[in-house]
Biopython code that builds the backbone (N, CA, C, O; Angstrom):
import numpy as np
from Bio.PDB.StructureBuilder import StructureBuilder

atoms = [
    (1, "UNK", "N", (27.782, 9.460, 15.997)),
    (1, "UNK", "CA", (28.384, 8.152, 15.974)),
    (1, "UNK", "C", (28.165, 7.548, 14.588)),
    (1, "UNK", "O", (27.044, 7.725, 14.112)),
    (2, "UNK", "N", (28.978, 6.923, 13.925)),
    (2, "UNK", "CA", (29.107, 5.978, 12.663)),
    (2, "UNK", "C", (27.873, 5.098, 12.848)),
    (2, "UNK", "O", (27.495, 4.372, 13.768)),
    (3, "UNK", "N", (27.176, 5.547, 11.169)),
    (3, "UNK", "CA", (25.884, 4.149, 11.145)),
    (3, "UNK", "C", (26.101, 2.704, 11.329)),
    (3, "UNK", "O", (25.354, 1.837, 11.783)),
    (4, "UNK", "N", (27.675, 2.634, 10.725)),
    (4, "UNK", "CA", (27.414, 0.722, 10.903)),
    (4, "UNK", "C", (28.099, 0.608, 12.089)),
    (4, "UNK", "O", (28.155, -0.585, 12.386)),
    (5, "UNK", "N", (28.735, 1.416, 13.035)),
    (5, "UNK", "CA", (28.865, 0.850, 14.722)),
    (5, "UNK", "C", (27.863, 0.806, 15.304)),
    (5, "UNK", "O", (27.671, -0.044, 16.174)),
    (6, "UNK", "N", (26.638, 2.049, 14.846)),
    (6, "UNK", "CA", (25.396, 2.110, 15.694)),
    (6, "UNK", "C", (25.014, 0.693, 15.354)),
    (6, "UNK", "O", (24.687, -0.036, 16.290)),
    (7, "UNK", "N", (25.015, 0.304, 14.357)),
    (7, "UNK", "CA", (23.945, -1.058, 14.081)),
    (7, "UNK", "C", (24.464, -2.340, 14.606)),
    (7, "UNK", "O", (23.860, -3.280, 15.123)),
    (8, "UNK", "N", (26.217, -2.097, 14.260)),
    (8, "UNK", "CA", (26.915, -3.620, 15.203)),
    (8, "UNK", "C", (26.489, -3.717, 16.403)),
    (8, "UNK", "O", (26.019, -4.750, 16.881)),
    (9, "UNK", "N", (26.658, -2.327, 17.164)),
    (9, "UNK", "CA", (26.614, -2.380, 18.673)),
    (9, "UNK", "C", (25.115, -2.850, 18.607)),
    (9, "UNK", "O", (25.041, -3.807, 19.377)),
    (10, "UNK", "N", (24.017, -2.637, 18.098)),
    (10, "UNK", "CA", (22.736, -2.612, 18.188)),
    (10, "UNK", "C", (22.600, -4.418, 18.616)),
    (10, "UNK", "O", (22.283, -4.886, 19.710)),
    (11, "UNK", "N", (22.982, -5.209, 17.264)),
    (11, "UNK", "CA", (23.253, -6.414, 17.162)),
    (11, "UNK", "C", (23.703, -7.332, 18.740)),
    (11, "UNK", "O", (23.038, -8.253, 19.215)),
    (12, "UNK", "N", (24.769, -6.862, 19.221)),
    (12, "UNK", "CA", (25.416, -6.962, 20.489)),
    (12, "UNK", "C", (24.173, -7.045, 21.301)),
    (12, "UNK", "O", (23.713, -8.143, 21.615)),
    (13, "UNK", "N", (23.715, -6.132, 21.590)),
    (13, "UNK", "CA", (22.885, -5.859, 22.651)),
    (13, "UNK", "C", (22.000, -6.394, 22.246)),
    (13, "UNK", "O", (21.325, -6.475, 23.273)),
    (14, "UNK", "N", (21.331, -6.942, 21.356)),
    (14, "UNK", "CA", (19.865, -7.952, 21.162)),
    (14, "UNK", "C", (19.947, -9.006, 21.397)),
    (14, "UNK", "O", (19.032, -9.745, 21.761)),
    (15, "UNK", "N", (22.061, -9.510, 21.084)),
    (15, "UNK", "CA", (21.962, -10.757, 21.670)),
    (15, "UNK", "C", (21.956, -10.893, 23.034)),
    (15, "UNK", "O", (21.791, -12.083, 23.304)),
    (16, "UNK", "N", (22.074, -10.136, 24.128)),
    (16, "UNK", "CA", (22.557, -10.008, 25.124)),
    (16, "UNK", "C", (20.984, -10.100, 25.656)),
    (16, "UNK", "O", (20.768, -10.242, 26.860)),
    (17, "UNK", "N", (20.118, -10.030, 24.889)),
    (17, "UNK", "CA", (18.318, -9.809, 24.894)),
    (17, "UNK", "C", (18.111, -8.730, 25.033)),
    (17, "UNK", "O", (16.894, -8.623, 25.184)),
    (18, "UNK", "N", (18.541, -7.863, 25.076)),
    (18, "UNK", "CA", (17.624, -6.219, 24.978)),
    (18, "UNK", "C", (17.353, -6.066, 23.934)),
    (18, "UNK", "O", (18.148, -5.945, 23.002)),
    (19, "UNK", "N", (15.838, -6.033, 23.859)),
    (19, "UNK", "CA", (15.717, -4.959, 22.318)),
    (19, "UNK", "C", (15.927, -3.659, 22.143)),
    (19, "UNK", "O", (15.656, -2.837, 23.018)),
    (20, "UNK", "N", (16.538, -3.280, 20.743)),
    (20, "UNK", "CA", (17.088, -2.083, 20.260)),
    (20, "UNK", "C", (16.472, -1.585, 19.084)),
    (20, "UNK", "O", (15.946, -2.395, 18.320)),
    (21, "UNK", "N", (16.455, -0.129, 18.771)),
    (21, "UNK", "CA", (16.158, 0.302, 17.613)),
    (21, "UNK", "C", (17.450, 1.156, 17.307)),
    (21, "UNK", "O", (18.192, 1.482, 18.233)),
    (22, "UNK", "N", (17.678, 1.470, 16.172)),
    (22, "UNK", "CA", (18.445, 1.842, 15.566)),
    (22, "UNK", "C", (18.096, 3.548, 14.584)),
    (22, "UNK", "O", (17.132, 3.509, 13.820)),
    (23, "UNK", "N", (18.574, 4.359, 14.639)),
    (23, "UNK", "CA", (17.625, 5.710, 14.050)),
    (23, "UNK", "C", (19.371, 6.018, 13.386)),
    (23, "UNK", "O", (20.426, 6.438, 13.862)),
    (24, "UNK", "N", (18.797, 5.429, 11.774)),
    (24, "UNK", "CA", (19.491, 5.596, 10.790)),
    (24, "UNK", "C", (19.732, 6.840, 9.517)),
    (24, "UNK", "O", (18.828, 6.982, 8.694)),
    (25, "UNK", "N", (20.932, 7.668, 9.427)),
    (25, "UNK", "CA", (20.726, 8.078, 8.454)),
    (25, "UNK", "C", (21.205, 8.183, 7.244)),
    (25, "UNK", "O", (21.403, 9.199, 6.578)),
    (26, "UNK", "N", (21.495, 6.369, 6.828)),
    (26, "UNK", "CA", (22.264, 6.200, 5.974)),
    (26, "UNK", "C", (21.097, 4.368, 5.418)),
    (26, "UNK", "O", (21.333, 3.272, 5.926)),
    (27, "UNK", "N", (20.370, 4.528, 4.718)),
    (27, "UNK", "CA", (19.651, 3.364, 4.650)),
    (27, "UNK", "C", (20.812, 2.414, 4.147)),
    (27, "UNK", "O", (21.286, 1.547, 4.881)),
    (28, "UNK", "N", (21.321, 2.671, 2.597)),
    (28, "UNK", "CA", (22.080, 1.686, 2.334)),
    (28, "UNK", "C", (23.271, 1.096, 3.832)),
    (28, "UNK", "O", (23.827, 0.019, 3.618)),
    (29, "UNK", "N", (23.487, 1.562, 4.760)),
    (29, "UNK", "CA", (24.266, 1.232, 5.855)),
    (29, "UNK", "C", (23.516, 0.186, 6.553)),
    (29, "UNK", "O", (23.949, -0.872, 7.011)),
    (30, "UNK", "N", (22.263, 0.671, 6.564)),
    (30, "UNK", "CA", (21.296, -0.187, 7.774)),
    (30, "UNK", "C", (21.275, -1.754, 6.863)),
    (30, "UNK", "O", (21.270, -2.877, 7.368)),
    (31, "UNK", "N", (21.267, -1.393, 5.339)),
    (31, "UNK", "CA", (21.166, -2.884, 4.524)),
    (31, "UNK", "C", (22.148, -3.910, 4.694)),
    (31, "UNK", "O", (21.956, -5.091, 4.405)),
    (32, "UNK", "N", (23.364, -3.367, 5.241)),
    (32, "UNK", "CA", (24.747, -4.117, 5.199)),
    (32, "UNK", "C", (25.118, -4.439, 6.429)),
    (32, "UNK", "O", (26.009, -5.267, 6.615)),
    (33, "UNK", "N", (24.601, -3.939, 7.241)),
    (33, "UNK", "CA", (25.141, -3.856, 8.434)),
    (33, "UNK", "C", (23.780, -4.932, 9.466)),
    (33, "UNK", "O", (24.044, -5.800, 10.299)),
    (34, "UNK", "N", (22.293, -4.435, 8.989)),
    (34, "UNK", "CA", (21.388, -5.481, 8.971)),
    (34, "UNK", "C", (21.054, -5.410, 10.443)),
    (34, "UNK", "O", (20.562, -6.482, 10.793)),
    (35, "UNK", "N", (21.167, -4.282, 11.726)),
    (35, "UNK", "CA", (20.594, -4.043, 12.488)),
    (35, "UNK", "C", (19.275, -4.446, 13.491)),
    (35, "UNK", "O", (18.224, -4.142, 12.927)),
    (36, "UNK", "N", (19.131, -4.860, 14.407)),
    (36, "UNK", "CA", (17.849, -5.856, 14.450)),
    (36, "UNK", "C", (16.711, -4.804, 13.994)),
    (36, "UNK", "O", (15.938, -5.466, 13.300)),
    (37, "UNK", "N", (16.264, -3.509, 14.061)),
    (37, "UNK", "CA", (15.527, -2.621, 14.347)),
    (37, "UNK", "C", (15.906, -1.474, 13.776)),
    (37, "UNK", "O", (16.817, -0.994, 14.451)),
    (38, "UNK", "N", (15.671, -0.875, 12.951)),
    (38, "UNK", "CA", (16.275, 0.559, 12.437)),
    (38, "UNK", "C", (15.404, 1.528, 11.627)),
    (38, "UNK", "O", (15.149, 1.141, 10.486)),
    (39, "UNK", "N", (15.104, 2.231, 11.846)),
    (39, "UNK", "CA", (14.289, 3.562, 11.484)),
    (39, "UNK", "C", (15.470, 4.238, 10.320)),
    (39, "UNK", "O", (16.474, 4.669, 10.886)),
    (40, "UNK", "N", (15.472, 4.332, 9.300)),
    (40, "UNK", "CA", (15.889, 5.272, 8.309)),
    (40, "UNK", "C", (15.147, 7.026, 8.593)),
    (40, "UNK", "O", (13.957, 7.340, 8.592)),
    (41, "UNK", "N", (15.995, 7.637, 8.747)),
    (41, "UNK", "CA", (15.590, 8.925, 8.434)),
    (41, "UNK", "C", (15.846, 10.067, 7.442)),
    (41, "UNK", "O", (17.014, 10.441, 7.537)),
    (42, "UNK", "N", (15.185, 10.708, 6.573)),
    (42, "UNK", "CA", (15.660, 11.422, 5.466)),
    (42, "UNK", "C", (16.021, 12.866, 6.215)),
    (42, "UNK", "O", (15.044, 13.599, 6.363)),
    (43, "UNK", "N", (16.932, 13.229, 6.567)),
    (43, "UNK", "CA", (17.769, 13.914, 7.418)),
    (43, "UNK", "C", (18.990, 14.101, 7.120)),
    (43, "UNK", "O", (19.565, 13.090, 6.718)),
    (44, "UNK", "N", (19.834, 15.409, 7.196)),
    (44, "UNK", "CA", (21.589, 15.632, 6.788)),
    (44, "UNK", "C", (22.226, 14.907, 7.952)),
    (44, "UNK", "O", (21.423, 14.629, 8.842)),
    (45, "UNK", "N", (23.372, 14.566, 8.141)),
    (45, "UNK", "CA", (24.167, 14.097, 8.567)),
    (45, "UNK", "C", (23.979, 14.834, 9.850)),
    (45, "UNK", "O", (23.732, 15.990, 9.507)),
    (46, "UNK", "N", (23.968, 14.745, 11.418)),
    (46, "UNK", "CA", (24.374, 15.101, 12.392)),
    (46, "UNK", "C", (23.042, 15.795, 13.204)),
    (46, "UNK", "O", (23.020, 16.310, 14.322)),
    (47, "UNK", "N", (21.730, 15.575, 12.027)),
    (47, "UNK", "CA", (19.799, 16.134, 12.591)),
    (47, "UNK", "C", (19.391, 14.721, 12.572)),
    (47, "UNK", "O", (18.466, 14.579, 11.771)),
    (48, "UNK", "N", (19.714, 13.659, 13.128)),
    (48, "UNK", "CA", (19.311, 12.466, 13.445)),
    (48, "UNK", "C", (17.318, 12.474, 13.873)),
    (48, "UNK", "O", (16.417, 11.672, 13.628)),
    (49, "UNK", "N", (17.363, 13.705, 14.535)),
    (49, "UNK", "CA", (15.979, 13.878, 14.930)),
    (49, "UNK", "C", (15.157, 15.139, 13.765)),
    (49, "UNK", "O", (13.980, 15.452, 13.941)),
    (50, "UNK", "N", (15.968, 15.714, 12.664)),
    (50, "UNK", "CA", (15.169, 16.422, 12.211)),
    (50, "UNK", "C", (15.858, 18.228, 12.675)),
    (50, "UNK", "O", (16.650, 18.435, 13.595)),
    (51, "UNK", "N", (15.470, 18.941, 12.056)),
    (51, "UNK", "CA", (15.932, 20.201, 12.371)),
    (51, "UNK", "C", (15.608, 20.662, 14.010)),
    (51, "UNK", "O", (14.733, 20.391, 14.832)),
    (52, "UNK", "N", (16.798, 21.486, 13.982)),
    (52, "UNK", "CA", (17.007, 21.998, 15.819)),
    (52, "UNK", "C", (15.460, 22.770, 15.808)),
    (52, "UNK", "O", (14.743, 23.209, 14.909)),
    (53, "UNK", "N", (15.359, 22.695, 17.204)),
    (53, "UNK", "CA", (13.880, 23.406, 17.500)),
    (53, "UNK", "C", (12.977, 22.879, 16.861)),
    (53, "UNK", "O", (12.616, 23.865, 16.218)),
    (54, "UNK", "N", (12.263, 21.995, 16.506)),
    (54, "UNK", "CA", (11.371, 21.251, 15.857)),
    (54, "UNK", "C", (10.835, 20.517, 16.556)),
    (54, "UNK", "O", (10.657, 19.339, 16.242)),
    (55, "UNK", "N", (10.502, 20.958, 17.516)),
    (55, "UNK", "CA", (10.381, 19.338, 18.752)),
    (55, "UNK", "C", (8.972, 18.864, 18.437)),
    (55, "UNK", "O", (8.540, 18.047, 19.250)),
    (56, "UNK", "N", (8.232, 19.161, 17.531)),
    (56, "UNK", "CA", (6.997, 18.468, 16.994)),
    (56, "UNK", "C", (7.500, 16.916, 16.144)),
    (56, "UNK", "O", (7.076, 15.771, 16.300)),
    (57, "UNK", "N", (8.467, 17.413, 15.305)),
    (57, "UNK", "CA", (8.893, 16.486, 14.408)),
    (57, "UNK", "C", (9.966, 15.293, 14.452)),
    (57, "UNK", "O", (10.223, 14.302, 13.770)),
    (58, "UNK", "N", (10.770, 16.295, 16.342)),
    (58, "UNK", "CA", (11.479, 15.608, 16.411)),
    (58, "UNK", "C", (10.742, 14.011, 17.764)),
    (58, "UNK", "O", (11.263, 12.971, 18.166)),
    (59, "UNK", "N", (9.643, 14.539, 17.959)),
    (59, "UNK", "CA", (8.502, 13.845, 18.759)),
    (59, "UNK", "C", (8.072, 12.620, 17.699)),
    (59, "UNK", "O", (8.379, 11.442, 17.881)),
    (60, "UNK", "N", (7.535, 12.969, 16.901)),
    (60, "UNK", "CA", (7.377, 12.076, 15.926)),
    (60, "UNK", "C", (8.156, 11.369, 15.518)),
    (60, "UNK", "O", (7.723, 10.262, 15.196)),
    (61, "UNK", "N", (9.843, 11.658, 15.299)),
    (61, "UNK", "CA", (10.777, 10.490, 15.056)),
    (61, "UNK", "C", (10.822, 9.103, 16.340)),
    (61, "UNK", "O", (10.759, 7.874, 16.288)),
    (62, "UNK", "N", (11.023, 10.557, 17.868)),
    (62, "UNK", "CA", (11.204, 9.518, 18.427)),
    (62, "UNK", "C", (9.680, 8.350, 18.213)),
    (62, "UNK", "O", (9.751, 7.121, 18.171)),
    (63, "UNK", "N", (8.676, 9.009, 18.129)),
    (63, "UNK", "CA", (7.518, 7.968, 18.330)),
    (63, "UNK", "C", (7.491, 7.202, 17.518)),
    (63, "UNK", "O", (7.260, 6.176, 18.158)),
    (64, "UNK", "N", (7.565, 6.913, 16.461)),
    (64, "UNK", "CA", (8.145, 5.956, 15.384)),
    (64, "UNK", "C", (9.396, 5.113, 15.755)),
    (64, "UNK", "O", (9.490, 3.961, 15.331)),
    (65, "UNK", "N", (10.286, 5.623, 16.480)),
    (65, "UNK", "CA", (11.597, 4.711, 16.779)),
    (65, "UNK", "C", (10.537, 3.667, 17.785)),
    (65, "UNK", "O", (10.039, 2.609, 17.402)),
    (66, "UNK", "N", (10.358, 4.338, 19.236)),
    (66, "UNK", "CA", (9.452, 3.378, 20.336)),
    (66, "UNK", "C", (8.802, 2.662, 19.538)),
    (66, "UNK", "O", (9.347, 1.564, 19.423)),
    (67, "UNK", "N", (7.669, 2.791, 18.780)),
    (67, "UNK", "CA", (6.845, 1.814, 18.165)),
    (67, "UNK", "C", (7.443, 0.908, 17.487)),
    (67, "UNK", "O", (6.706, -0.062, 17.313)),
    (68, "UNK", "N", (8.668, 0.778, 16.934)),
    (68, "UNK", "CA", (9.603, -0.157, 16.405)),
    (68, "UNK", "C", (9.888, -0.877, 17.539)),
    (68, "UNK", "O", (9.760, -2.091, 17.381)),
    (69, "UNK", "N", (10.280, -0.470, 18.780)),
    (69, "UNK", "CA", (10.619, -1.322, 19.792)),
    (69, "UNK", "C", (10.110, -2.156, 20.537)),
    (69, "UNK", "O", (10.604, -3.120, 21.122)),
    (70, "UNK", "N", (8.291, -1.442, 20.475)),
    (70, "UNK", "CA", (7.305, -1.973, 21.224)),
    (70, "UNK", "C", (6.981, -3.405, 20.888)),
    (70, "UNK", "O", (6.441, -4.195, 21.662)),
    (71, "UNK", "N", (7.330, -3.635, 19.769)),
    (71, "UNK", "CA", (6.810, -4.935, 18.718)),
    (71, "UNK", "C", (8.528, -5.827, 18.542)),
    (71, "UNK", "O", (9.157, -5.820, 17.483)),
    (72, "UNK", "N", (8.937, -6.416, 19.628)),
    (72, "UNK", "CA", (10.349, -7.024, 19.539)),
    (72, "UNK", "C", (10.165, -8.515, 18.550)),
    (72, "UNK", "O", (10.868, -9.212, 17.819)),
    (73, "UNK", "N", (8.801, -8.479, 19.039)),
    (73, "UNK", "CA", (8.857, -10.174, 18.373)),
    (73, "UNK", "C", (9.106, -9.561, 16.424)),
    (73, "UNK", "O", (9.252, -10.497, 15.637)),
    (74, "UNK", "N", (9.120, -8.875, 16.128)),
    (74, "UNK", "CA", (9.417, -9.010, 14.437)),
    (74, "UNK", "C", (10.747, -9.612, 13.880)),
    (74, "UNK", "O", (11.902, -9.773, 14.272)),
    (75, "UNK", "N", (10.225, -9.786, 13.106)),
    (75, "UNK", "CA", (11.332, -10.635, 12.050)),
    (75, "UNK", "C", (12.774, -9.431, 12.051)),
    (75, "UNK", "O", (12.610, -8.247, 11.758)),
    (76, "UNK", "N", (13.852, -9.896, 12.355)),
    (76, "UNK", "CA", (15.191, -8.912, 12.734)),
    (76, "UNK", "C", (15.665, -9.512, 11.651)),
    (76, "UNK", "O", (15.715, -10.741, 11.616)),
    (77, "UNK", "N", (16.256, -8.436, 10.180)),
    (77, "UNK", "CA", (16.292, -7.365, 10.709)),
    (77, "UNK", "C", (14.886, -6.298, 10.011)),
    (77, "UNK", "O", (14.498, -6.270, 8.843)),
    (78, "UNK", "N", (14.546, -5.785, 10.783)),
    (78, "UNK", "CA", (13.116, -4.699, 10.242)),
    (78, "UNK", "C", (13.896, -2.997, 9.686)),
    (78, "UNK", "O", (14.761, -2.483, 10.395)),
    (79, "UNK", "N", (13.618, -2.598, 8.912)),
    (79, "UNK", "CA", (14.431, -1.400, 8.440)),
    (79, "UNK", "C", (12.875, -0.507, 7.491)),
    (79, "UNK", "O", (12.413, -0.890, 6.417)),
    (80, "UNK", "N", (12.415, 0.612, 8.255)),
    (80, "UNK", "CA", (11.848, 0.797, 7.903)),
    (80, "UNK", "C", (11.788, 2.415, 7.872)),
    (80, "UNK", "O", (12.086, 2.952, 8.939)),
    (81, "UNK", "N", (11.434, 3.287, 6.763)),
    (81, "UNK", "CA", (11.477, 4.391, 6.237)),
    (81, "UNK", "C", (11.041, 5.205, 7.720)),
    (81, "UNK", "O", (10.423, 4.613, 8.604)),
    (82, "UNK", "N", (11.317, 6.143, 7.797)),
    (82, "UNK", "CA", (10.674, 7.728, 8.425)),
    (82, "UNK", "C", (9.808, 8.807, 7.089)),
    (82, "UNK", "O", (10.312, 9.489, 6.196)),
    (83, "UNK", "N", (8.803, 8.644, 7.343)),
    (83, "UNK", "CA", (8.613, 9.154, 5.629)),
    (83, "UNK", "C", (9.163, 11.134, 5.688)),
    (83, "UNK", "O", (9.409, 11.861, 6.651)),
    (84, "UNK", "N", (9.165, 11.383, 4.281)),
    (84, "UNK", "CA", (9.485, 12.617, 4.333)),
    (84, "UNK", "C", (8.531, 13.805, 5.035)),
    (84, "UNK", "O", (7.331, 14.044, 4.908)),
    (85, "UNK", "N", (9.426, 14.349, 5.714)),
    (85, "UNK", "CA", (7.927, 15.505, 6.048)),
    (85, "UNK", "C", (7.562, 16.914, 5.180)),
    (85, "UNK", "O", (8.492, 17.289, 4.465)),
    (86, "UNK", "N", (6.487, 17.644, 5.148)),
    (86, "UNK", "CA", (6.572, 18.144, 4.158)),
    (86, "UNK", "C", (7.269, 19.576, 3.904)),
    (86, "UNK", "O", (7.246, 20.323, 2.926)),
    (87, "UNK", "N", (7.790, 19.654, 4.944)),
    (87, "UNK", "CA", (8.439, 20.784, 4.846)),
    (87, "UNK", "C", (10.326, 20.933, 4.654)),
    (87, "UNK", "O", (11.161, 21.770, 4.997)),
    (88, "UNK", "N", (10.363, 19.287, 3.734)),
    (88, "UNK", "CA", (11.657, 18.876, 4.029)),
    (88, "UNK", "C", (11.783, 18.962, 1.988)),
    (88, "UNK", "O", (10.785, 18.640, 1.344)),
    (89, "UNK", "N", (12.625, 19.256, 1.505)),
    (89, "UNK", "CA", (12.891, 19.057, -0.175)),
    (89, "UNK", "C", (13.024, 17.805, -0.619)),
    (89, "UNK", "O", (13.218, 17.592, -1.816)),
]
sb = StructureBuilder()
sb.init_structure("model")
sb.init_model(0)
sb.init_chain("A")
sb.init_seg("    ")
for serial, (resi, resn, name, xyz) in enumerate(atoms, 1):
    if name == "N":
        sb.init_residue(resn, " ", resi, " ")
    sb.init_atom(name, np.array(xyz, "f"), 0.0, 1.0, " ", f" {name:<3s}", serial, name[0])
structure = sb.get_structure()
């Protein structure tokens, strides 16, 4: 799905009161678009979670997304890195 629909729709639904996170892989998108919640990930286009079969790393994205969610009261919008892992260039 397109980064800045993920983030409109995101928007939608926070007003509606659900909190949302957003698992971005386009930062400059998440800046414009301004998402309540969004995880940047340094990732190719279409490994949102990180390379197939990786489910260590792809554990760790999600756990970083939840912990963004767990904490709703933050200042929206929060946009914050996935750092690189080291087996990534």
């Amino acid at each position: 799905m397109c980064n800045q629909t993920v983030g409109l729709v995101a928007g939608a639904i926070e007003r509606a009161g659900i909190p949302t996170v957003t698992i971005q892989l386009l930062r400059s998108i998440a800046e414009k678009v301004r998402p309540p919640r969004a995880l940047c990930v340094p990732f190719p286009h279409g490994y949102p979670l990180g390379a197939p079969l990786d489910s260590e790393l792809q554990r760790e994205v999600m756990r970083a997304a939840l912990n963004l969610a767990a904490d709703a009261n933050q200042q929206a919008p929060l946009i914050v890195d996935f750092p690189v892992p080291s087996s990534q260039p």
